[in-house]
N, C-alpha and C positions, 0 to 999 in steps of 0.2 A: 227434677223429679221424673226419671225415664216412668216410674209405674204410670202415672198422671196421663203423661205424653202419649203413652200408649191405649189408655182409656179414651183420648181424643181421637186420635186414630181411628180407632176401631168403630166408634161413635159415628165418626163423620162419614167412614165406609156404609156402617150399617142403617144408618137414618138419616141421610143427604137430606131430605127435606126437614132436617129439626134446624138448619142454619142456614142463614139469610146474610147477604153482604148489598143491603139498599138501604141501612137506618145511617146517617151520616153522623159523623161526631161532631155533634152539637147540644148545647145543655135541653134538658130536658122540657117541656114544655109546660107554662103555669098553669095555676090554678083553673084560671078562667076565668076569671077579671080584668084581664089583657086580652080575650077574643082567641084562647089558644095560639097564640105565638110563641116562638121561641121567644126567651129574656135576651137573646144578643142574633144580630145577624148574624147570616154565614162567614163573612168577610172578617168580622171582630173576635167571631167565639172560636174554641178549638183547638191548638193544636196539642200534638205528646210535649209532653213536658222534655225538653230535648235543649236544642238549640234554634227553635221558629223563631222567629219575631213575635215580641209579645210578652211571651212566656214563659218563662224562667226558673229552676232549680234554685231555691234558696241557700244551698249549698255552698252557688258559684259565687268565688271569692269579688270576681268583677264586679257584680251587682251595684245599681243603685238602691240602694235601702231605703231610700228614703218612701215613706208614707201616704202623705197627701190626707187629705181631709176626707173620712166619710161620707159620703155624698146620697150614694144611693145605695149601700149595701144592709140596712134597717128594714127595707122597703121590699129591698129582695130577695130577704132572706125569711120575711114573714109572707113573703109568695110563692116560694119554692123551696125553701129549706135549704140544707147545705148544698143542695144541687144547685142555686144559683151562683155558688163559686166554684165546685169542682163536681163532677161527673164518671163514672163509669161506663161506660163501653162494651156490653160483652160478645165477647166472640161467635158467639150464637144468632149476633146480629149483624155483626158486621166481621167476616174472619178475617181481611187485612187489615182492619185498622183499630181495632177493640183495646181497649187501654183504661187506665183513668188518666183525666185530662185535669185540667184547672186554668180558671180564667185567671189571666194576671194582675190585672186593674180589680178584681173582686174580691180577690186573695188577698191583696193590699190594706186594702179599706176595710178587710174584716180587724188585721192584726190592727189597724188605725184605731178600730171601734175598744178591739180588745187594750192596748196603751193609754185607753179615757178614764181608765179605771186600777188597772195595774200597770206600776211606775215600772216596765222593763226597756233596757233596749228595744228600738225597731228590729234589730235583727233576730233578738233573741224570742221578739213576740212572734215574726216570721215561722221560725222554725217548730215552735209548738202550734201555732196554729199550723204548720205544714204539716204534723204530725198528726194531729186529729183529724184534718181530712182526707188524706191518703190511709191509716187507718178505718174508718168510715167507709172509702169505696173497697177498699181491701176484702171489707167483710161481705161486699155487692161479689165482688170475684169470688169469694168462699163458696157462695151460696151458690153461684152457676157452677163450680166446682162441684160441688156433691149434687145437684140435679145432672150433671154431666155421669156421673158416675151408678145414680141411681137408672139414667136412659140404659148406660151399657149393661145394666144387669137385669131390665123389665123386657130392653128392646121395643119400649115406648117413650113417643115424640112427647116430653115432658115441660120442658123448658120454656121453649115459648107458648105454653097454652097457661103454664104459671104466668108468663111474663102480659098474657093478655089480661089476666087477673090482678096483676100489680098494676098497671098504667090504670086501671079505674080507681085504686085504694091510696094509690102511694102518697096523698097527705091526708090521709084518713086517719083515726084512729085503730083502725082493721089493720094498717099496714105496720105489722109487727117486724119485719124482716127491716124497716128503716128506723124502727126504736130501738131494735139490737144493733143495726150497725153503728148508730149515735153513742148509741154508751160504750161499743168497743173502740170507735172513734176516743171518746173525751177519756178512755185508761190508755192509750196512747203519749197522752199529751204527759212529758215530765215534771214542767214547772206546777206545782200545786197551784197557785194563786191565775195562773192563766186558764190553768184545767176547769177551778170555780167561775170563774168570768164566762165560759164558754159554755158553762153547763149553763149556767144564771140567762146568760143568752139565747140557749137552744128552747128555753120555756116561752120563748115569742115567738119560736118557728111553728109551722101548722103540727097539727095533732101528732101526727104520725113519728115528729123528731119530737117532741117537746114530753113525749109519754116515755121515755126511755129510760126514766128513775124508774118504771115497773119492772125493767131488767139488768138489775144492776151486773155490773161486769164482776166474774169472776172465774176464778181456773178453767173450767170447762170452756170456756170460751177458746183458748189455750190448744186443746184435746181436740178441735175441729180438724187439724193438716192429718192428725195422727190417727183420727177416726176413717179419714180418708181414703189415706194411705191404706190400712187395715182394709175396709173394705175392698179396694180395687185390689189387692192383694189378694185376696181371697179371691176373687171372682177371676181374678189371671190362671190360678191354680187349678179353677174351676175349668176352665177353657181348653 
């Protein structure tokens, strides 16, 4: 998307101070029941979904599928939401390394949770659970997406003074930007029967995921790249 590319551009010329490269990727921090710590050290949490150690593309034909027992992903997923298995990253915070990421051992133990319930292949509960949560941060990217585009058109530092306002809400009921992204997360997911397990599931995440029946996923949802687009379009023309 050169129009995109060029909204960044111009963005990071005209408002250097709207982006920071000092937040590291790592998952986001709990509740506060854990003393504000990350849920995984530096060393264990992290990397791009690539070829690291760890972390792994479900795709890849090599894989060990295999499962393992749910151990601790009930516990941490009612303390951080889907953030305690995968995370986004945005560029606004970190511009070389921003990404969504996924833990792999978390990843695991979710589709383990989801298989307790619905009889599918491991690999097959992989890939839908991989679906919903790369959908999910997808919609995190969307959203810095059009705060990136509304910077280039006010020429005001947007983004992270939103982004200070989310790290107070973001398992609140207030934080509406992670009840949309849940329900465009769970219309991601293909299998029907995994899609319901995962929603059934997301009702034991804190407020902020578990409230996302208030937004149910439809077309519009769709229309976000193309509203985009349209805008930054207009605003190039403007220029």
């Amino acid at each position: 998307m050169p129009i995109i590319e060029d909204v960044f551009k111009r963005v990071k010329q005209r408002l250097p101070q709207s982006f920071r490269n000092d937040v590291p990727p790592r998952p986001p921090v709990s509740s506060g029941t854990t003393g504000q710590v990350s849920l995984f050290d530096g060393a264990a949490a992290s990397r791009r979904i690539a070829n690291e150690p760890g972390f792994r593309d479900p795709q890849r034909n090599d894989e060990d599928f295999g499962l393992g027992e749910p151990v601790e992903i009930s516990e941490q997923l009612r303390e951080n939401g889907w953030e305690a298995v995968a995370w986004y990253l945005p560029f606004h915070m970190n511009t070389s390394s921003w990404g969504i990421y996924i833990h792999w051992r978390m990843f695991k133990q979710l589709a383990s949770l989801v298989v307790r319930n619905v009889k599918v292949p491991p690999r097959i509960a992989l890939e839908n659970v991989y679906d919903e949560l790369i959908g999910h941060e997808l919609f995190h990217c969307r959203t810095e997406i059009f705060a990136t585009v509304a910077e280039d058109i006010t020429g005001d530092r947007l983004y992270l003074r939103y982004g200070d306002v989310y790290r107070k809400i973001r398992l609140k009921k207030d934080c509406v930007e992670e009840s949309l992204a849940t329900s465009y997360g769970l219309a991601k997911v293909k299998d029907k029967n995994i899609r319901n397990e995962l929603g059934r599931l997301s009702q034991q995440l804190p407020p902020s995921n578990s409230q996302w029946t208030l937004y149910p996923y439809s077309p519009p949802f769709e229309k976000w790249r193309d509203g985009i687009e349209f805008i930054a379009t207009t605003r190039q023309l403007q220029t």
